[in-house]
C-alpha positions as CSV (number, residue, x, y, z in Angstrom):
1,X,2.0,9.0,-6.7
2,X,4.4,10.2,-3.5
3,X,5.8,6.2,-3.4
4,X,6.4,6.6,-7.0
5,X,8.2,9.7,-6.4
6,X,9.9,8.2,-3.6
7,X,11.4,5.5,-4.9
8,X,12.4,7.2,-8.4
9,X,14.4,9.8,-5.7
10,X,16.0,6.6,-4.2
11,X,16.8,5.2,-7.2
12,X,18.2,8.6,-8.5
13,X,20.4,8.7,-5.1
14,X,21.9,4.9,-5.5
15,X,22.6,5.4,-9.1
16,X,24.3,9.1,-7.8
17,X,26.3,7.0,-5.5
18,X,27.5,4.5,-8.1
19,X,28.5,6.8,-10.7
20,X,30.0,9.5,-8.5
21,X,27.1,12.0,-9.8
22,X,26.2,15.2,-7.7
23,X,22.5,15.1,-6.9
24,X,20.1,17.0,-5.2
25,X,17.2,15.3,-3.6
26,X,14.0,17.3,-3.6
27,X,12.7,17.9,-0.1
28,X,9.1,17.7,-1.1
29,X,8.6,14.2,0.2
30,X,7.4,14.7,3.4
31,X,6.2,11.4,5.4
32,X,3.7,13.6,7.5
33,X,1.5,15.0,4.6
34,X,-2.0,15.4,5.6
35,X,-4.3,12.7,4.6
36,X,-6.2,14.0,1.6
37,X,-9.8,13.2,3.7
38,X,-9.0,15.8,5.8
39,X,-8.6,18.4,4.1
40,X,-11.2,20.2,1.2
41,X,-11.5,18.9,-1.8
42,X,-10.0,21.5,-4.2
43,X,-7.5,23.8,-3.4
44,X,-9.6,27.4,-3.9
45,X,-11.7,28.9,-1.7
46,X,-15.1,27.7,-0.6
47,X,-18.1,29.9,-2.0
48,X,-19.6,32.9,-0.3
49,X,-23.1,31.3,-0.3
50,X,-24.2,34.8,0.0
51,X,-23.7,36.2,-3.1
52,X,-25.6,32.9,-5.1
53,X,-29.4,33.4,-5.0
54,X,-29.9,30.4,-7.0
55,X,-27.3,28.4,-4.7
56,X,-28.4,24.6,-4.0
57,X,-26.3,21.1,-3.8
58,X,-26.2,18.9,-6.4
59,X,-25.3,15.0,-5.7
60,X,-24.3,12.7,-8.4
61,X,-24.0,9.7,-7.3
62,X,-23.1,7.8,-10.2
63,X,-19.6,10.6,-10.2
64,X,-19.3,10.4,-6.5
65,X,-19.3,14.2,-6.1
66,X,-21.0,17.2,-4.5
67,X,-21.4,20.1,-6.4
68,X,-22.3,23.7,-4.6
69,X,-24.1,25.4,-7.8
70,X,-25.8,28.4,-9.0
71,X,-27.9,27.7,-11.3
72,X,-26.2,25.6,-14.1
73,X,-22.5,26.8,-13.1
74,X,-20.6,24.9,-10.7
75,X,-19.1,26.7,-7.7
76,X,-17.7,24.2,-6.0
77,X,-16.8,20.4,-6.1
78,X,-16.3,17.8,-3.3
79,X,-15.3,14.4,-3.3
80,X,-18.0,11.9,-1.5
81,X,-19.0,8.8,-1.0
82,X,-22.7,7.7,-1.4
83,X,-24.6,4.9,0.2
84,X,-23.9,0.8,-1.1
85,X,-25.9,-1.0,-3.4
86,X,-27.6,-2.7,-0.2
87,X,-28.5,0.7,1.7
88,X,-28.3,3.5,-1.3
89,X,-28.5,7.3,-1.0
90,X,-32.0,8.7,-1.8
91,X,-32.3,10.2,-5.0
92,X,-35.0,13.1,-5.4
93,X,-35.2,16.5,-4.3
94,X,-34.5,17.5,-0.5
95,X,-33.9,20.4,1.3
96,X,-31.4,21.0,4.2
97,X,-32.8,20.5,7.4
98,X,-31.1,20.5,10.9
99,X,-27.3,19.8,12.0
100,X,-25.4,18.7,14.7
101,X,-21.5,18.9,15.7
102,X,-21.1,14.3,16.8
103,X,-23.1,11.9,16.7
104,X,-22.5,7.6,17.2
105,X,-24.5,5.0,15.8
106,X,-24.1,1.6,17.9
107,X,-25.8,-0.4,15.7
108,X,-23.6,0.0,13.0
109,X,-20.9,1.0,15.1
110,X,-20.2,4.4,13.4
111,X,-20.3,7.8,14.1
112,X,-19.1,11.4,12.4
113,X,-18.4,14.9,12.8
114,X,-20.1,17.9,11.3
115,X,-23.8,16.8,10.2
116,X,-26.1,18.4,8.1
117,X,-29.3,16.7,7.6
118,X,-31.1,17.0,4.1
119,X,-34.2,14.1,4.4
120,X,-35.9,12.3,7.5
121,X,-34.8,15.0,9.8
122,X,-31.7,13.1,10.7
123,X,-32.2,9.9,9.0
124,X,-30.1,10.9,6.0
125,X,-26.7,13.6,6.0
126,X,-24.2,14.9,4.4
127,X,-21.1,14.3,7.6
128,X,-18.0,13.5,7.7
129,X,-16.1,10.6,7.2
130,X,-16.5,7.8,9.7
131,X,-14.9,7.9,13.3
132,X,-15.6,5.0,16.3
133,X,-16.8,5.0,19.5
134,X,-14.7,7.2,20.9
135,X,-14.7,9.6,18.4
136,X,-12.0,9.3,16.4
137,X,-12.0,8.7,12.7
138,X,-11.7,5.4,11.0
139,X,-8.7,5.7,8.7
140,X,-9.3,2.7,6.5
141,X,-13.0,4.3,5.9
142,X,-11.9,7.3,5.1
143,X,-9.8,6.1,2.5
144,X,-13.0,4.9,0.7
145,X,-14.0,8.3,-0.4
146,X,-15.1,8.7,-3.9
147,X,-16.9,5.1,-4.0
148,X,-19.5,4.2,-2.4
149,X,-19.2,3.3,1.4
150,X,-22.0,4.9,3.4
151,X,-25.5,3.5,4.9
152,X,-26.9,6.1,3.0
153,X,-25.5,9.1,4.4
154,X,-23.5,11.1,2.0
155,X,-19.7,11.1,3.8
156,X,-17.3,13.9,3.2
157,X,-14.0,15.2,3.9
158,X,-13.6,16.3,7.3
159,X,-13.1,19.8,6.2
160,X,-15.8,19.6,3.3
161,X,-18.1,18.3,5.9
162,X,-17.5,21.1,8.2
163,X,-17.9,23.9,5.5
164,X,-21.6,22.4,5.0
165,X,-22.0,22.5,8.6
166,X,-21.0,25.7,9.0
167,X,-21.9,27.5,6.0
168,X,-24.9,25.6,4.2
169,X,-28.5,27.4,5.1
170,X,-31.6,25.7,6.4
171,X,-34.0,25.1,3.4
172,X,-31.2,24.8,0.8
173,X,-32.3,22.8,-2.2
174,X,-30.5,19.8,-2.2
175,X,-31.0,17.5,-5.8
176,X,-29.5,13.5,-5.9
177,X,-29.6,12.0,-9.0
């Protein structure tokens, strides 16, 4: 949508400069935006966990979300992506178990930030999107968000990942359907 924007602005600019027409050009377009798997994935604040006794995560996988609930009513929805065909996400009921700040898989040559196990006691997460070896994240993975990409994990946005991390108790329900 920002190229389209971009290139209607140029276009608008040229077309000013033909036909002698005063313009102003919107300074919105900014080429250093944050990359959208950065940052959460709605704009309003993330739940006070606190104040939701019937709190738990719901994962659809067939939607490519996360949704922090209470009860039937959404609190919260994050943008994820769920295991392939070939190695899928577990579906069932789970609870949140322990988390970690890094960790690096050499096998498949992928690591992430901000873990949060949910079944096998590390064998499947909710983390952030993939970085290498040296820790840094793989761009053209994260852009994969919202289909599936994962080994089974379920990847989020950095920050989204980091909220769970931080903010998600032990023993939360967690449901994948």
């Amino acid at each position: 949508m920002k190229t389209v924007k971009f290139y209607l602005a140029s276009l608008l600019v040229i077309l000013g400069l033909a036909g002698g027409l005063a313009l102003t050009i919107p300074t919105t377009i900014t080429a250093n935006a944050t990359a959208t798997w950065k940052r959460p994935s709605q704009k309003k604040a993330y739940p006070n966990l606190k104040k939701y006794k019937h709190a738990y995560i719901k994962v659809s996988v067939a939607k490519q979300r996360v949704y922090l609930m209470n009860g039937k009513k959404s609190l919260y929805t994050m943008v994820c992506s769920t295991g392939i065909k070939t190695a899928p996400t577990p579906k069932g009921i789970f609870h949140i178990q322990n988390r970690g700040k890094h960790f690096y898989n050499a096998t498949v040559k992928e690591g992430a930030y901000y873990w949060t196990s949910f079944k096998g006691s590390g064998a499947y997460l909710f983390h952030s999107v993939p970085v290498n070896a040296k820790g840094k994240y793989i761009v053209s993975e994260a852009h994969k968000l919202g289909k599936r990409a994962s080994h089974g994990c379920v990847r989020l946005s950095v920050a989204d990942a980091h909220w769970i991390y931080s903010h998600v108790p032990y023993s939360m329900t967690v449901k994948i359907h």
